[in-house]
C-alpha positions, 0 to 999 in steps of 0.5 A: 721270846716276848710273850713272858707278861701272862705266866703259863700252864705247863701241866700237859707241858707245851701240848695244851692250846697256846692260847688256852694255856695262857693264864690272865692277870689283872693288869692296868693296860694304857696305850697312846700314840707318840708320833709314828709309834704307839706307846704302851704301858703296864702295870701287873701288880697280880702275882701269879706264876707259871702252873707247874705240873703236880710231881707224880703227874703224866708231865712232870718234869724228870728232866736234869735240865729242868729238876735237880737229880738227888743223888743215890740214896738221897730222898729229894723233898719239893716244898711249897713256893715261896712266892713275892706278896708285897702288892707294890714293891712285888708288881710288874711293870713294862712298856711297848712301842709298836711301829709300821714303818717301809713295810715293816711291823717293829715293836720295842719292849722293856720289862720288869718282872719277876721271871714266871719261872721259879728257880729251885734252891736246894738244901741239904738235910743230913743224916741217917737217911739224908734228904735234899730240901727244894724251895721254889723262890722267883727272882726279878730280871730285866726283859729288853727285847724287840720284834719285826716281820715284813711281808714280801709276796708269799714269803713272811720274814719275822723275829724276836729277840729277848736280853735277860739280866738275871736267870736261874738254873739247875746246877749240878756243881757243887760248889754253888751251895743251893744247886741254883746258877745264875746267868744273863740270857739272850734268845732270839727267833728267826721264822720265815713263812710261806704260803705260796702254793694254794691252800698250803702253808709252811712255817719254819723257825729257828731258836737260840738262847745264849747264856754269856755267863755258863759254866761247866755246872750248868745243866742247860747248855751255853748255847741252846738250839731248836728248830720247829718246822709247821706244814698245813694244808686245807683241802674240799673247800676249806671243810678238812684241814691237816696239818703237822708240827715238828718241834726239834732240839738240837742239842739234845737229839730229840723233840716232838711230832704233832700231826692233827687232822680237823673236818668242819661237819657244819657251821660251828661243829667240828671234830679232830683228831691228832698225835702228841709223839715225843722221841730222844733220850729220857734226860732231854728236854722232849725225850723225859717224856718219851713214854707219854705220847698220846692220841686225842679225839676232838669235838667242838661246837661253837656257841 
């Protein structure tokens, strides 16, 4: 919910390393203790967004959710990103208060932004052959949110929640003029870890997004849900690792499975190999890719 400072590359969608798909900013970064916090402060004044899959590539989005559908025998134009340039009065800016109190690791967060996600404002070009004009614009919201986790024996109990003050989205309302519904959002994670049992861990979250504002246009639910659930486990000393990810969408009825298996051939080799599997329906937010999935072969060699 709160890793919304570094935009995202979503040309492969979420399947790329978390990590890897992180895209940096020149940021200003000042952090100090305040008592038994510590406070941190940040100023982004680098505009650069989300990396959004090309129209024609294996993972661009078809999805009603996330693309407004032209209507029959309407052409459907994507133009180029209009995106903020003023370097002051266009940056970013938050701050952070991190915490560990009883056993507990808290974070409280605030921040200024403009959404990485860009909302896609519609215009309607008539006549012989009518053509629906989309512009990429981003608007500014208010990010208010906090973490905590807690450690008990085996058990990790953690969570985040995320209060938006402006979101965009597809409508397929016609009496919104530019195709673009605006909503507050709050979101929060619910996770608990285990890795009770040697050489095993298991992780299961629960997210929700709650949109206080929706109606009957909106192409993204009222109340948004999905459950992830990660299996791992290490086997002849540490050498051969398997795991599978399982990513669900309950309003939708589809999601993702993700089974990779990793042997460490020596000291700073190793090689894998695992399965991207989409199923559901094709205007699900999993299921438009559907016919997409994918084996991959790996090897990495450490410097």
């Amino acid at each position: 919910m709160l890793d919304v400072v570094n935009p995202q590359s979503f040309r492969e969608f979420i399947l790329e390393d978390f990590e890897q798909s992180r895209i940096p900013l020149w940021t200003l970064n000042a952090e100090r203790p305040v008592g038994d916090w510590t406070l941190q402060l940040l100023w982004i004044a680098d505009q650069t967004y989300h990396a959004l899959p090309e129209q024609q590539g294996t993972y661009a989005f078809t999805s009603p959710r996330l693309r407004p559908q032209a209507p029959p025998g309407v052409t459907a134009r994507v133009l180029g990103p209009e995106r903020p340039d003023r370097f002051l009065a266009d940056s970013d800016a938050g701050l952070r208060l991190t915490s560990f109190l009883d056993g507990w690791d808290l974070s409280l967060n605030y921040l200024y932004q403009y959404h990485n996600q860009p909302a896609l404002h519609q215009r309607i070009i008539p006549g012989p052959a009518p053509v629906v004009e989309i512009t990429l614009r981003y608007h500014r919201t208010h990010l208010l949110g906090g973490a905590f986790s807690r450690a008990l024996e085996d058990w990790v109990v953690r969570g985040e929640f995320g209060y938006f003050s402006d979101r965009f989205f597809v409508s397929a309302d016609p009496s919104f003029a530019d195709g673009v519904a605006k909503s507050r959002e709050l979101s929060y994670v619910l996770g608990l870890d285990w890795s009770g049992l040697h050489d095993t861990f298991l992780s299961t979250q629960l997210f929700q997004s709650w949109l206080p504002d929706h109606n009957r246009g909106f192409t993204q639910p009222e109340l948004d849900t999905s459950l992830t659930f990660l299996m791992r486990r290490e086997f002849w000393n540490d050498t051969l690792s398997a795991e599978v990810l399982w990513i669900s969408n309950i309003n939708d009825g589809d999601g993702l499975v993700r089974p990779k298996v990793s042997y460490d051939m020596q000291d700073g080799v190793s090689i894998w190999c695992g399965l991207d599997i989409f199923y559901g329906e094709h205007d699900g937010l999993f299921g438009q890719f559907n016919d997409n999935d994918r084996l991959l072969l790996g090897l990495e060699i450490g410097l």
